[in-house]
MARBA-813007 format. One record per residue (C-alpha): residue in one letter; x, y, z. Coordinates in steps of 0.1 Angstrom, whole numbers, m for minus. Example, Ala and Ser with C-alpha at 12.3 -4.5 7.8 and 13.67 -1.06 7.14 Angstrom:
   code      c1      c2      c3
      A     123     m45      78
      S     137     m11      71
***
This chain:
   code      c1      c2      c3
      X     893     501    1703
      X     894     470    1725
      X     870     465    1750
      X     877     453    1784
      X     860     427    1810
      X     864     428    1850
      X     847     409    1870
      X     855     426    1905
      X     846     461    1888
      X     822     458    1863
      X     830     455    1826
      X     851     487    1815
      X     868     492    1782
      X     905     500    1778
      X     927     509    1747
      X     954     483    1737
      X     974     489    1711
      X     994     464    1692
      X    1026     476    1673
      X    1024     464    1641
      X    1060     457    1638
      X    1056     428    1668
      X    1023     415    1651
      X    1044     406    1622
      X    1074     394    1640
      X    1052     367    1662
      X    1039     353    1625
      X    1074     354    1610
      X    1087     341    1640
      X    1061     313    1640
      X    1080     296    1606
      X    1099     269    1611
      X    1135     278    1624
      X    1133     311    1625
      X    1112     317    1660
      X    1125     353    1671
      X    1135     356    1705
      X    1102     380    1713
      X    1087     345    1702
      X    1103     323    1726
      X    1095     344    1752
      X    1054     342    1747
      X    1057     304    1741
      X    1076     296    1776
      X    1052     324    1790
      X    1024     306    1776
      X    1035     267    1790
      X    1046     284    1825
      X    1010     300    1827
      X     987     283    1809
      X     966     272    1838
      X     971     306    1861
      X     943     327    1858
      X     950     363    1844
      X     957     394    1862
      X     943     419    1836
      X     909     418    1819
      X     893     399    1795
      X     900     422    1764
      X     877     415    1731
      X     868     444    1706
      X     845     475    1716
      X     821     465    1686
      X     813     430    1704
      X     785     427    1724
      X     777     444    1758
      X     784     414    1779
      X     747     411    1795
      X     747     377    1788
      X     713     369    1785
      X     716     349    1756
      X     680     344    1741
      X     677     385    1738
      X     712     386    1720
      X     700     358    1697
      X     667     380    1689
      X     688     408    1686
      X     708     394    1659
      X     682     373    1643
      X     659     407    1640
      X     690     424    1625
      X     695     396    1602
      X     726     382    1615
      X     735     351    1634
      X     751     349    1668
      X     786     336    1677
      X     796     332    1712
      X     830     338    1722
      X     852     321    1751
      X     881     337    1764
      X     906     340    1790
      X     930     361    1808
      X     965     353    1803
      X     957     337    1769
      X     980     343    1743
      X     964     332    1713
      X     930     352    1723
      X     949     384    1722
      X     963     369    1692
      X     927     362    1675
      X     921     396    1685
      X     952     417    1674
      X     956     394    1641
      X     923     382    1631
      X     903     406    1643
      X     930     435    1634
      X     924     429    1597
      X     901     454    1582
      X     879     429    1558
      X     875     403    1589
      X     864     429    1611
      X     837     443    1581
      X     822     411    1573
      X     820     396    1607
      X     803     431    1618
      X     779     423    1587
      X     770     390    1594
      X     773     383    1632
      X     768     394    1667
      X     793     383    1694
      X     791     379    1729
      X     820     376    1753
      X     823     349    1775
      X     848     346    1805
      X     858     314    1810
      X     866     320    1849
      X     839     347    1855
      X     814     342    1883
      X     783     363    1864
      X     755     346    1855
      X     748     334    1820
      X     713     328    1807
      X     716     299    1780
      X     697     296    1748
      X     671     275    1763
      X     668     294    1794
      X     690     281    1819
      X     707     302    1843
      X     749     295    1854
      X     778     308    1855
      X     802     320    1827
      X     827     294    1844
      X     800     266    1849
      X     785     276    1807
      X     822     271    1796
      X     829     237    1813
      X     797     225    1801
      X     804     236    1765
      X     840     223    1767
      X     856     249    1755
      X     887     232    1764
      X     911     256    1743
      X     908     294    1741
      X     897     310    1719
      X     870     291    1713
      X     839     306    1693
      X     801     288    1690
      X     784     297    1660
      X     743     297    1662
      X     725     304    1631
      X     684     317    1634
      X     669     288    1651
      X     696     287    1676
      X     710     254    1662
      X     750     256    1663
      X     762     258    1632
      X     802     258    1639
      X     824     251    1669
      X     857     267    1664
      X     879     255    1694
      X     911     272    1697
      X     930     298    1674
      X     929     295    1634
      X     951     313    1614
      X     929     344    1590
      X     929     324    1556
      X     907     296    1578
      X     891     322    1599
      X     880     343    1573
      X     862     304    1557
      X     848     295    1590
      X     831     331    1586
      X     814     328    1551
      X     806     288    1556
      X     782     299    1582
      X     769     334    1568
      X     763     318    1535
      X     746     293    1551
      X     773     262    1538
      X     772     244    1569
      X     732     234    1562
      X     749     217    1531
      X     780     204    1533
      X     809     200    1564
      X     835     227    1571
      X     861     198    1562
      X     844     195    1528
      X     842     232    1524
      X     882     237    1533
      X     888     211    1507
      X     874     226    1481
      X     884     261    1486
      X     914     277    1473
      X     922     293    1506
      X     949     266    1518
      X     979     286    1527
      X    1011     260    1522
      X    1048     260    1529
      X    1072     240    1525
      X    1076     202    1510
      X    1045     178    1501
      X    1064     154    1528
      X    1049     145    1561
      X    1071     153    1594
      X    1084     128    1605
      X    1091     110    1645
      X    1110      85    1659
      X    1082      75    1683
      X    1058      68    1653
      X    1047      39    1646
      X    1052      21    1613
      X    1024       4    1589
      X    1001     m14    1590
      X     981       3    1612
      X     959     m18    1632
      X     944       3    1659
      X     921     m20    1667
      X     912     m19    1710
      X     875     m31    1708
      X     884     m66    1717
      X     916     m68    1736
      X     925     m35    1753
      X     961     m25    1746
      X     989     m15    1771
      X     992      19    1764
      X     969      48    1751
      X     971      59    1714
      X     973      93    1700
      X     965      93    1665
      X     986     124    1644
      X     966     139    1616
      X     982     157    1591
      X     988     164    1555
      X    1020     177    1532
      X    1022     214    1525
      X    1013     221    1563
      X    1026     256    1576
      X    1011     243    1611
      X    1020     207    1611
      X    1058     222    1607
      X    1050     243    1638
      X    1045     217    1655
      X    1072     197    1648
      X    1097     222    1651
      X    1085     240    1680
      X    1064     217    1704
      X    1077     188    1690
      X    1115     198    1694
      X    1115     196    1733
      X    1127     166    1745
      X    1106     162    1779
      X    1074     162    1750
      X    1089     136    1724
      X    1096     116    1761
      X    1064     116    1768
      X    1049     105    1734
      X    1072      76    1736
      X    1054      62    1760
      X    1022      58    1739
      X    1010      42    1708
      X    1012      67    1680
      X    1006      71    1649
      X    1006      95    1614
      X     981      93    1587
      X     979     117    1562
      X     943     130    1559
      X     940     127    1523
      X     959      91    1516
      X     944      57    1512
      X     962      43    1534
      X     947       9    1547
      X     936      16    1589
      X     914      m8    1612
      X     902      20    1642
      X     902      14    1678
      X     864       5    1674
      X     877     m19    1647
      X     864      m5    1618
      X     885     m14    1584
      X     885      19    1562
      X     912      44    1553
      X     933      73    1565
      X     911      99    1544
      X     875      81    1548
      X     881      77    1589
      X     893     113    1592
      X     858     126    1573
      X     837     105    1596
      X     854     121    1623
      X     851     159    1609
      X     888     164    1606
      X     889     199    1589
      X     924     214    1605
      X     961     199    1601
      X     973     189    1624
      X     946     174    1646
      X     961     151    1677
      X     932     124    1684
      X     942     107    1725
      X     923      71    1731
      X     923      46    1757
      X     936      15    1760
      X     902       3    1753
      X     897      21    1725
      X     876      58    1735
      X     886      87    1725
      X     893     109    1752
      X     907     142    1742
      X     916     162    1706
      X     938     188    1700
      X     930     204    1663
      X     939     241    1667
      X     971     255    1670
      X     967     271    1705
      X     968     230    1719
      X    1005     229    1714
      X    1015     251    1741
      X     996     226    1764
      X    1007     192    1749
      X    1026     192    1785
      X     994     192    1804
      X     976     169    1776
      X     997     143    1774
      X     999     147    1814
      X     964     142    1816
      X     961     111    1794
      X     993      93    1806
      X     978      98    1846
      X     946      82    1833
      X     936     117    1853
      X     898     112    1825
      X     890      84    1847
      X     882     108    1878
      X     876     136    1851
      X     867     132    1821
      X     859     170    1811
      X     895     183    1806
      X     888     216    1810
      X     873     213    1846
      X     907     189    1855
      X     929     219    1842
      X     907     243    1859
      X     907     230    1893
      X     954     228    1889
      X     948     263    1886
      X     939     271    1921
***
């Protein structure tokens, strides 16, 4: 049963049903090469809408949360019942939500454990009710999302019993990392060690394909001095993080990467392709000397690939590190190459105010 929001009516609950024979044709269709056309049609749908508000409502599970969100009694509520709290930001007309919630959330042993371990509260990331944050502040769902920067939906906030967050999931992950980002924080990993160290070490890497990197014409070859800290460079940089045996880094080669208008538009910045676990030799735009694999640990690089936008003087503006960013590159890279940050510099709130 999935559970549905409405802001003009009140939150009511509806029953969507996802054939099974689509779910498994969008992830087949996902490979590289072999998109079906049901496939194609959801991407274009997806870059023609992304910033168009949804006609139907929110839809999330009937097990989550009753949307009163009053946050501190949903924390006590879960901290009495010996679970932690996650908030969840979602939107209409957001294909990798329903994705999160037909896939991820369609898979019996998710669905147990995250019932076991977590209570979830829906957030809408255009509604107009009020939201009362963990410290007691009072806005709206729009307002608590722009402040958060839940720039990419799905995005989920993990809080463990003091109300400290313990994960910030932005954007859709695929169940293998899902399913990690789950026991890191019920097991109580994340007071430990970082969720990039705790992928690492894990057996749950799902890989395709060759060990070799993906490769552009509009990358930039070694060495790479990045450096912007003195002299600010002509163009902004967008740093490509990614590894070999990457199912997603092959998405996005093949699919966002493959439209010409896109690789345009990279070509008119500085960018660059380190591999996240190399040695490779890299001074940073703050002009730090170190290497591919050390700068992308200091910078909590945990998903492949991660797309990193600076300035020309050297300040990061913007990341993309979930799959659901490559149906927005367009508006991304639009962003960035305007120098739109400069007026705005929360991303979300610039994408939200194209939208009407």
């Amino acid at each position: 049963m999935i559970r549905a929001s409405q802001q003009s009516t009140g939150r009511d609950r509806m029953s969507i049903a996802a054939p099974l024979g689509l779910l498994a044709g969008l992830l087949v269709g996902l490979t590289l090469g072999t998109a079906a056309a049901s496939v194609d049609e959801s991407v274009e749908s997806a870059l023609a809408l992304d910033d168009e508000p949804r006609a139907e409502p929110l839809a999330y599970p009937d097990w989550f949360k009753e949307p009163f969100l009053n946050l501190p009694d949903d924390h006590a509520d879960a901290v009495g019942a010996g679970k932690d709290l996650v908030v969840y930001f979602g939107q209409r007309r957001c294909a990798y939500c329903h994705k999160l919630m037909d896939v991820n959330f369609g898979a019996p042993d998710i669905v147990k454990y995250t019932r076991k371990h977590f209570d979830i509260v829906p957030v809408d990331i255009w509604g107009v009710a009020e939201v009362t944050d963990l410290t007691g502040n009072t806005l709206s769902e729009r307002d608590f999302a722009l402040r958060e920067e839940t720039n990419f939906t799905p995005s989920l906030v993990f809080y463990d019993e003091t109300g400290a967050e313990a994960l910030r999931l932005r954007g859709y992950y695929p169940p293998y990392q899902f399913r990690a980002a789950l026991e890191y924080v019920a097991d109580d990993h994340y007071q430990r060690e970082s969720f990039r160290d705790y992928l690492a070490r894990g057996e749950n890497r799902m890989v395709f394909g060759p060990a070799d990197l993906n490769d552009q014409d509009f990358f930039d070859a070694s060495p790479y001095n990045l450096d912007r800290s003195e002299v600010p460079s002509e163009r902004p940089l967008v740093v490509f993080f990614e590894q070999g045996d990457c199912h997603a880094c092959d998405v996005l080669h093949g699919e966002a990467l493959d439209q010409a208008e896109i690789r345009r538009q990279f070509g008119e910045f500085d960018s660059v392709q380190l591999d996240i676990w190399s040695d490779t030799p890299v001074v940073t735009p703050a002009g730090e000397r170190t290497t591919a694999r050390a700068w992308a640990r200091a910078l909590g690089i945990f998903y492949t690939p991660s797309l990193l936008f600076f300035d020309e003087h050297g300040r990061e503006i913007l990341r993309v590190d979930s799959v659901v960013g490559f149906y927005r590159l367009r508006n991304v890279l639009n962003y960035v190459s305007s120098k739109a940050y400069l007026d705005e510099p929360n991303y979300q709130r610039w994408r939200m105010s194209r939208a009407f």
